[in-house]
C-alpha positions in Angstrom: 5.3 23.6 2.6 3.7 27.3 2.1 3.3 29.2 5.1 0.1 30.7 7.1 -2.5 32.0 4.6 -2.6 35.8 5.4 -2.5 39.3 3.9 -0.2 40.3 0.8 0.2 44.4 1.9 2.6 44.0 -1.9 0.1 42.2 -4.2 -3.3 43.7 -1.7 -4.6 40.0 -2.4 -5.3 37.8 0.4 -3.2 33.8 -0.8 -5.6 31.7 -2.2 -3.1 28.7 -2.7 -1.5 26.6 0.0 1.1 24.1 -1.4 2.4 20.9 1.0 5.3 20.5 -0.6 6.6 17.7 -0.2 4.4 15.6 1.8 6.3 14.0 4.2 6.2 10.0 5.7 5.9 8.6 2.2 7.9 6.4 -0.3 8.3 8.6 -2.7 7.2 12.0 -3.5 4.2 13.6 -4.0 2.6 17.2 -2.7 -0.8 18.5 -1.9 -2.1 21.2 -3.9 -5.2 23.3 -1.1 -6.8 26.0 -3.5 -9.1 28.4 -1.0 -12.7 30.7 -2.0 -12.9 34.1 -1.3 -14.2 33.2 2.6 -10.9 31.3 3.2 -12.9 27.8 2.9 -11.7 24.9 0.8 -12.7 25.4 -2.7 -10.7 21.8 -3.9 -7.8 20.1 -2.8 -5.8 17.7 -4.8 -3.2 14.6 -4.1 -0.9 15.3 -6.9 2.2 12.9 -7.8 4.8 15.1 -10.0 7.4 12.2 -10.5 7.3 9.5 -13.2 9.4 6.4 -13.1 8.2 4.1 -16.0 9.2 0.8 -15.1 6.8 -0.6 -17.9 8.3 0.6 -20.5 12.1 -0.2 -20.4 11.3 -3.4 -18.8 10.2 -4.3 -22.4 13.2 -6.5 -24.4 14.9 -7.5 -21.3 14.8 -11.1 -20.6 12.2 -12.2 -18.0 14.2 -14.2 -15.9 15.4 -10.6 -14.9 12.1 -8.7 -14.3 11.9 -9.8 -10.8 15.4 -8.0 -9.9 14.5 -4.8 -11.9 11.4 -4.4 -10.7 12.2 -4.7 -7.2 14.3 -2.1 -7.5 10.7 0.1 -7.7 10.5 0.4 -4.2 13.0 0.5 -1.0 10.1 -0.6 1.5 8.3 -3.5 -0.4 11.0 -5.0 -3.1 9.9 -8.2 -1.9 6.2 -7.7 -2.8 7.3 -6.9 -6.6 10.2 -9.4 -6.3 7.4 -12.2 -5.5 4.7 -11.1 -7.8 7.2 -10.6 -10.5 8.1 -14.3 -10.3 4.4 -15.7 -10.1 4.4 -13.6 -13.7 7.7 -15.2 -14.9 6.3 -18.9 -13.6 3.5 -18.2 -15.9 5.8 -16.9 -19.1 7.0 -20.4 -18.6 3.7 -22.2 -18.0 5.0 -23.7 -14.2 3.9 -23.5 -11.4 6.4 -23.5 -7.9 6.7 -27.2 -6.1 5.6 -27.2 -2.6 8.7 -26.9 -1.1 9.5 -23.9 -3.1 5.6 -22.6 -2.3 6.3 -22.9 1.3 9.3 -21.3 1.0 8.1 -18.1 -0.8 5.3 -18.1 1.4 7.6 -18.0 4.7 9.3 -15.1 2.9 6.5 -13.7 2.0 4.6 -13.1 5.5 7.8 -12.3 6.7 8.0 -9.3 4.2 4.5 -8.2 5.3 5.6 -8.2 8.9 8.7 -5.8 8.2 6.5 -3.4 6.1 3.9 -2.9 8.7 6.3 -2.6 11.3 8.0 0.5 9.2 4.9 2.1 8.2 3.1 1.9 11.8 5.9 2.8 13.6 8.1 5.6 11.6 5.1 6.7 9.4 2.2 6.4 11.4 2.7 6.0 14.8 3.5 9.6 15.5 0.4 11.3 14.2 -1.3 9.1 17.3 1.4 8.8 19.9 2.8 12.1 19.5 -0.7 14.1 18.5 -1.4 15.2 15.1 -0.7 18.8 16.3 2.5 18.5 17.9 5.3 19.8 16.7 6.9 18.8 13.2 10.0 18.5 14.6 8.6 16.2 17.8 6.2 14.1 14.8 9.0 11.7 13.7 9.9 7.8 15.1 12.4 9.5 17.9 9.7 11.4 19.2 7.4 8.0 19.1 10.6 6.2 21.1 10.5 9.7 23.4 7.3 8.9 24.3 6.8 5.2 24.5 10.5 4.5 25.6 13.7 3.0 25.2 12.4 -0.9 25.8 9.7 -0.9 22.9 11.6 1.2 20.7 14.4 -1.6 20.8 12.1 -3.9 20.7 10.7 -2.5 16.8 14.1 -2.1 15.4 14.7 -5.9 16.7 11.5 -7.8 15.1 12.0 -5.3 11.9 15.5 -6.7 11.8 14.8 -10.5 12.8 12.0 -10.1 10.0 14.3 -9.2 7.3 16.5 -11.3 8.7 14.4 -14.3 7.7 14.0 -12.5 4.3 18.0 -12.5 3.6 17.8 -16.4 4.9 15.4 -17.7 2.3 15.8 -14.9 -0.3 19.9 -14.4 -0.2 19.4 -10.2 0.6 16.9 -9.0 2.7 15.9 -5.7 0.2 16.8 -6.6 -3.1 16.1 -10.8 -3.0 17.3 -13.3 -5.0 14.7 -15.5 -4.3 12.6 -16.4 -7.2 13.0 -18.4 -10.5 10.7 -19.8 -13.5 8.9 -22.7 -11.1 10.6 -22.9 -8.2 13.0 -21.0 -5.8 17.0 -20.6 -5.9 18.1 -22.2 -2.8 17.1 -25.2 -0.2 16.9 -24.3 3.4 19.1 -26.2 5.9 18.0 -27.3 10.0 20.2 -24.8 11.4 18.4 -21.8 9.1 14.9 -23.1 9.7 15.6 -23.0 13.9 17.2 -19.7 13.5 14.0 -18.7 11.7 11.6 -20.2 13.8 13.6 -18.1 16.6 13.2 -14.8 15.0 9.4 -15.8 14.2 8.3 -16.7 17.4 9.6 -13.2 18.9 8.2 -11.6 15.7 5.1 -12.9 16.9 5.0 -11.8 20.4 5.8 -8.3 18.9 3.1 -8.1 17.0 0.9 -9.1 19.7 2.3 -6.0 21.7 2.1 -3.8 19.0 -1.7 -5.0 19.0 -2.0 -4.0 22.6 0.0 -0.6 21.7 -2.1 0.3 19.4 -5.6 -0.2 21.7 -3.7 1.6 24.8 -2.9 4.8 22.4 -5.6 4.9 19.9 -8.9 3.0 21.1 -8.4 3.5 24.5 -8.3 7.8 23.5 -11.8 9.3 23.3 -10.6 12.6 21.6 -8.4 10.2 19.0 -11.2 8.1 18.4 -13.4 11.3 17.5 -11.2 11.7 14.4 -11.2 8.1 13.5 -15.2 7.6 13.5 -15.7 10.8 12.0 -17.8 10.9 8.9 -17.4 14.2 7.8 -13.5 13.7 7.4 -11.8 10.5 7.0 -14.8 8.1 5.4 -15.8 7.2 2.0 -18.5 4.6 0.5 -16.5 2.5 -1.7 -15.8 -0.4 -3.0 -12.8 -3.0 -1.4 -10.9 -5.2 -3.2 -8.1 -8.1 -1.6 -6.6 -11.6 -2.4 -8.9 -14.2 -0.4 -8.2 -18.2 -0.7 -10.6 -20.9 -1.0 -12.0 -20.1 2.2 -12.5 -16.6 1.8 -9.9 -16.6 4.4 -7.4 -13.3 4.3 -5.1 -14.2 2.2 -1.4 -12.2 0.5 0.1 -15.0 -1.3 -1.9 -16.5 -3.5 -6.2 -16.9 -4.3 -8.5 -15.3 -6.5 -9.3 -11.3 -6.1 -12.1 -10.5 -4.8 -14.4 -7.2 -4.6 -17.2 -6.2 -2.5 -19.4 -3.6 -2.5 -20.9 -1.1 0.2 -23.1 -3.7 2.1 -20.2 -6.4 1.9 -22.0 -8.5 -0.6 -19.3 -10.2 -3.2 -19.5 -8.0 -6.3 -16.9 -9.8 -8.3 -14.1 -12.6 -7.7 -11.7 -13.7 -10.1 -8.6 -15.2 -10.8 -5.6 -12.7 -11.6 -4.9 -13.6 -14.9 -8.4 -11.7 -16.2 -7.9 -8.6 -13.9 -8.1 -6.8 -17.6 -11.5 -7.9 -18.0 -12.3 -6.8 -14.1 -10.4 -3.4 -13.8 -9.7 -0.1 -16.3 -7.1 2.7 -15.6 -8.3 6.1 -16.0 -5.7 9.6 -15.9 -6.4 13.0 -15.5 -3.9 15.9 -16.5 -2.7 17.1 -12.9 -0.7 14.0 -11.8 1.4 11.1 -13.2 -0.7 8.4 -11.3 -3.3 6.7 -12.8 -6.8 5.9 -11.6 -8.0 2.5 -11.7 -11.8 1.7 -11.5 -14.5 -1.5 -12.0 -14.9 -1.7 -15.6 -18.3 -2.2 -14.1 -19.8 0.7 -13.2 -16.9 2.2 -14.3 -15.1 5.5 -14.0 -17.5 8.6 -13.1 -14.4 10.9 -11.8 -13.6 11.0 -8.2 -16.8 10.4 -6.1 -17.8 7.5 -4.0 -21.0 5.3 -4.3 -22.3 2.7 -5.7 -22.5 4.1 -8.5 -18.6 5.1 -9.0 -16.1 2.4 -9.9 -13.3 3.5 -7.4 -12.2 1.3 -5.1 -10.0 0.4 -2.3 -7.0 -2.2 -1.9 -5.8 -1.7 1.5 -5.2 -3.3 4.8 -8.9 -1.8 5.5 -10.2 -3.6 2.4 -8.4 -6.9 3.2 -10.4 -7.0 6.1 -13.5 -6.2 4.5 -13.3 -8.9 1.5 -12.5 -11.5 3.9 -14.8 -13.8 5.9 -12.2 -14.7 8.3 -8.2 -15.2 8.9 -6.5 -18.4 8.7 -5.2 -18.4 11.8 -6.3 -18.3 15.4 -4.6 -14.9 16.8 -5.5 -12.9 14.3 -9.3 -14.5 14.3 -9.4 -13.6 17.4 -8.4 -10.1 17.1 -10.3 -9.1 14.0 -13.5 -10.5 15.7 -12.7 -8.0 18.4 -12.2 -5.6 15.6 -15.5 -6.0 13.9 -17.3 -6.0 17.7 -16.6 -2.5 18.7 -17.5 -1.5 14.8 -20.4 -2.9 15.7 -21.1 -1.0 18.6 -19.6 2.1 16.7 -22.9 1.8 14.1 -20.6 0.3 11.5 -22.8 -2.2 9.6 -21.3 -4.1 7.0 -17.5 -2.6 5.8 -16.1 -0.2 7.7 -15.1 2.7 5.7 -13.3 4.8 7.6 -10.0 5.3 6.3 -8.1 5.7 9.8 -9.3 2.3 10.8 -6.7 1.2 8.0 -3.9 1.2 10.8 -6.2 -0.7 13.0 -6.4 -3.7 10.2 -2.5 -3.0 9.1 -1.7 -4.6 13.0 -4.1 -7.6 13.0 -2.4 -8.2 9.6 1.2 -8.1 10.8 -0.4 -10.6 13.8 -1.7 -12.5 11.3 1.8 -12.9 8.7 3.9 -13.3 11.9 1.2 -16.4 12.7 1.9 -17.4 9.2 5.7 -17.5 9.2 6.0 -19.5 12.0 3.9 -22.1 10.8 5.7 -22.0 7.5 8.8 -22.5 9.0 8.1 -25.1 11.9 6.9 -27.1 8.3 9.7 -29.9 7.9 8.1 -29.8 4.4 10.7 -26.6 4.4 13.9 -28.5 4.5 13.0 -30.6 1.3 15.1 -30.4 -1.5 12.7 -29.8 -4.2 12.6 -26.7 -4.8 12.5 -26.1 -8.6 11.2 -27.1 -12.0 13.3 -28.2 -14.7 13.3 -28.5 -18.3 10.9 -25.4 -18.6 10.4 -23.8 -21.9 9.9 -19.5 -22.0 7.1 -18.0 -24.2 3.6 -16.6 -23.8 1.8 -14.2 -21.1 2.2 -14.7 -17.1 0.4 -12.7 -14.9 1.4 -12.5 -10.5 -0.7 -11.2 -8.2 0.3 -10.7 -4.4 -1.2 -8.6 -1.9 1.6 -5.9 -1.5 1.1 -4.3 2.3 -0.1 -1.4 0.3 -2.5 -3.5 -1.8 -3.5 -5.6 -4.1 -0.6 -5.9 -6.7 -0.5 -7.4 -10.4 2.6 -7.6 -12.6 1.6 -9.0 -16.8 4.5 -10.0 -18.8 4.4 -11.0 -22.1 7.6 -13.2 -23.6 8.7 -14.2 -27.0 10.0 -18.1 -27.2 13.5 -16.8 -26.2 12.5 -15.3 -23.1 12.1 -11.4 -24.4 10.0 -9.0 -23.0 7.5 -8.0 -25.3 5.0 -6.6 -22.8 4.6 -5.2 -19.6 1.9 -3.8 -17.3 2.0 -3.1 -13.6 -0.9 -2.5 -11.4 0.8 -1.6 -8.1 -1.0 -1.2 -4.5 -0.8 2.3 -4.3 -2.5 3.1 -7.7 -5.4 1.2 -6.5 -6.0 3.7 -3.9 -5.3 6.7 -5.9 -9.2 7.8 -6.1 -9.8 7.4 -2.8 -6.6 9.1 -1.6 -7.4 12.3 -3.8 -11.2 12.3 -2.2 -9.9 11.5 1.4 -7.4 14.8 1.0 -10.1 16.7 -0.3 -12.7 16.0 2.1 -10.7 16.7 5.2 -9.2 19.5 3.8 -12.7 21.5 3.0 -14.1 20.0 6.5 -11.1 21.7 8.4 -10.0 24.6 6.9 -12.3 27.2 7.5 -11.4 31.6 7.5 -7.6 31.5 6.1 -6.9 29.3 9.4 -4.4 27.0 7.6 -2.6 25.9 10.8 0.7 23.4 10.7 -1.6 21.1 12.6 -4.3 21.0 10.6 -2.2 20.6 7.7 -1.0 17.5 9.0 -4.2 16.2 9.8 -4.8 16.8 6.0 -1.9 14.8 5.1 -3.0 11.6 7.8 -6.0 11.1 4.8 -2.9 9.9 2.4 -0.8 8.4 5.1 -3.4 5.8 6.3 -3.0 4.3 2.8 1.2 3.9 3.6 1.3 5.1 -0.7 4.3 4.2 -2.7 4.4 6.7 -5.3 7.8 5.4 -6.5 6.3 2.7 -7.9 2.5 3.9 -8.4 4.0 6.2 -11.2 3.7 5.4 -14.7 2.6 7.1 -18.6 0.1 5.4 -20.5 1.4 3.3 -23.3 3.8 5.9 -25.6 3.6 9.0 -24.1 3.3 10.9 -20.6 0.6 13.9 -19.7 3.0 17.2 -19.8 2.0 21.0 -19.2 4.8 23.6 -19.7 3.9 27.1 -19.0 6.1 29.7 -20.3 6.2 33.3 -18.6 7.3 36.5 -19.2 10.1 38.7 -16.7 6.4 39.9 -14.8 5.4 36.6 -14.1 2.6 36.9 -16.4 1.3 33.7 -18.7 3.1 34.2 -22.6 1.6 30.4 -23.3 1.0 27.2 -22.0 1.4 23.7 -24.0 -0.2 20.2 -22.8 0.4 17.0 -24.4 -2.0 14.8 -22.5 
């Protein structure tokens, strides 16, 4: 990260250029380029990911069958979201679809996933921006700090539900990171009694955790005035846009399975679909500073990065999944995002709530909600059937799985030959989806708090809570268009001077 903005008595020029480098409580990298005016305000600030991974391409003549193994190697913190959506792409290169057994059993999985993601992100990432104070300390803003300040009991208590969750993960999936979980139409293995009480154990305290975590979160955060200033603050952390999320027949909140489904400012349902014509729904747009790309409504479409109706940039986050719902499916979480959308209400929030800090808010009534869901799935005696595959499938043709990654809505495409070859690939990944609003959230509380050369450590911070709130994955947000990658090389002379600079975009 640079240091303090102040006087050069060498060059006689005041620094113009503050560089967080690198951003820090991510998966990933990523840095945050703050370029100031001549009064020491915020002239433009950019969200800029300088690492490219492209996953699309060499995933292209492998077979298919293998896709969900390499590609959950994308990520550390959500293989299991690629891992599931990679397999609802491979059912479809095969034209199956899972049994119920092996449904319930990847849903069980699945909400169990969620539950260990939100856990890691709201504790380690999160957390101590809120507990410990966006302006304490660096060295006091980390997950021992949190534990320093909320003790030793519920700081055991998060490393045990994280554990119990992946726990439940390595049960049905064989690993709990890398899973092994997921083939053409069904899954790989049945589920005995004694595993299903074991994780009906672990789900049950994963539950009660998550309703603690619930309570943590309004001691801490709602119950803080001065906290809650910065979290119903237009001028910083709020954008108009559109919100996308999976919903199922119901409309209900949904991370599975169900149709997509986008609403705009005023909530009204702009668009719902089935994955499998998310082309026809959604464009990707790049720009030259950064590897990620920008997707947008092919309706408006892309007017660069501003909000409105009239902009196609749009959220897929915890936040949205709360605004493109009607309800959740189960009682706990009902209960707690009716609370939710109360004090909104009684905050002036009419219609979505689009204040980005409020994403943390809706990332614990989803973990209440997927803990509410595992249990059910695995209290199901329908678990411990033994039908848990197709058989006599045939490979060829174009699958497309969507899932609801914990960072957002996610959509693997694979096309396959009739032996089973990769012969294309595209990945829409959570974190892409948010990578307009990331780059206007960064900028907009950068120029509302940095004022006069004050470029403080704190306020810094506070700068990088605008990405944070959307828990990005830029490991796995990165990719090059089709055949090439944007690339600027500046070459200098011994004075530092520009000899000649040479983009390929």
């Amino acid at each position: 990260m640079a240091g303090p903005v102040i006087w050069d008595e060498k060059t006689k020029v005041t620094t113009k250029r503050v560089t967080v480098d690198p951003i820090t409580r991510l998966e990933g990298h990523g840095k945050i380029e703050i370029f100031l005016d001549d009064k020491g305000d915020v002239q433009n600030a950019y969200w800029q990911v300088p690492e490219l991974r492209g996953f699309e391409r060499f995933c292209i003549g492998r077979r298919v069958t293998e896709l969900n193994q390499i590609t959950a190697r994308l990520c550390g913190v959500c293989p299991g979201a690629h891992h599931l959506a990679a397999t609802k792409a491979i059912d479809g290169c095969y034209n199956a679809k899972p049994t119920a057994t092996a449904y319930l059993i990847r849903d069980a999985f699945y909400n169990a996933h969620f539950v260990h993601s939100h856990i890691a992100h709201f504790y380690a990432l999160a957390a101590p921006d809120f507990v410990c104070g966006p302006a304490a300390p660096a060295a006091e803003r980390n997950v021992l700090g949190v534990i320093g300040r909320v003790g030793l009991d519920l700081g055991g208590a998060v490393v045990k539900a994280r554990r119990q969750a992946q726990s439940i993960q390595a049960i049905l999936g064989g690993k709990p990171t890398h899973p092994l979980l997921g083939v053409p139409g069904g899954v790989s293995k049945a589920v005995s009694k004694e595993e299903q009480q074991t994780m009906i154990e672990y789900a049950e305290n994963m539950l009660e955790f998550a309703k603690t975590s619930l309570q943590v979160f309004k001691d801490v955060v709602l119950s803080n005035e001065e906290y809650m200033k910065i979290v119903l603050n237009k001028d910083l952390y709020y954008h108009e846009t559109y919100h996308m999320g999976l919903v199922n027949d119901k409309n209900q909140f949904e991370v599975h399975d169900g149709k997509v489904r986008v609403v705009d400012q005023k909530g009204n349902e702009k668009e719902k679909y089935d994955a499998y014509d998310y082309l026809d729904h959604i464009a990707e747009a790049s720009e030259p500073w950064t590897y990620e790309k920008f997707p947008y409504l092919r309706n408006p479409g892309y007017k660069g990065l501003v909000d409105g109706a009239d902009s196609g940039l749009y959220r897929a986050s915890p936040l949205s999944r709360l605004n493109t719902c009607d309800s959740m499916p189960t009682p706990i979480a009902q209960e707690a995002l009716e609370e939710y959308r109360g004090i909104l209400k009684d905050n002036g929030v009419d219609g979505p709530c689009q204040f980005t800090l409020c994403t943390h808010w809706a990332r614990i009534i989803e973990m209440v909600c997927c803990a509410e869901k595992c249990l059910e799935d695995v209290k199901n005696n329908d678990i411990l059937n033994g039908d848990i595959k197709q058989h006599d499938l045939v490979p060829g043709g174009r699958g497309v799985g969507c899932v609801e990654a914990p960072r957002g809505t996610l959509t693997h495409d694979y096309t396959c030959d009739e032996n089973g070859i990769v012969t294309a690939c595209n990945m829409v990944v959570g974190t892409t989806n948010n990578n307009g609003p990331i780059c206007m959230d960064v900028a907009k509380v950068a120029k509302g708090l940095i004022h006069n050369f004050d470029v403080s450590p704190g306020l810094l911070n506070m700068v990088e809570m605008a990405f944070r709130a959307y828990d990005p994955c830029n490991s796995c947000a990165t990719h090059a268009l089709p055949g090439q990658m944007p690339l600027t090389a500046v070459i200098r002379n011994s004075d530092g001077s520009v000899y000649d600079t040479i983009s390929r975009n």
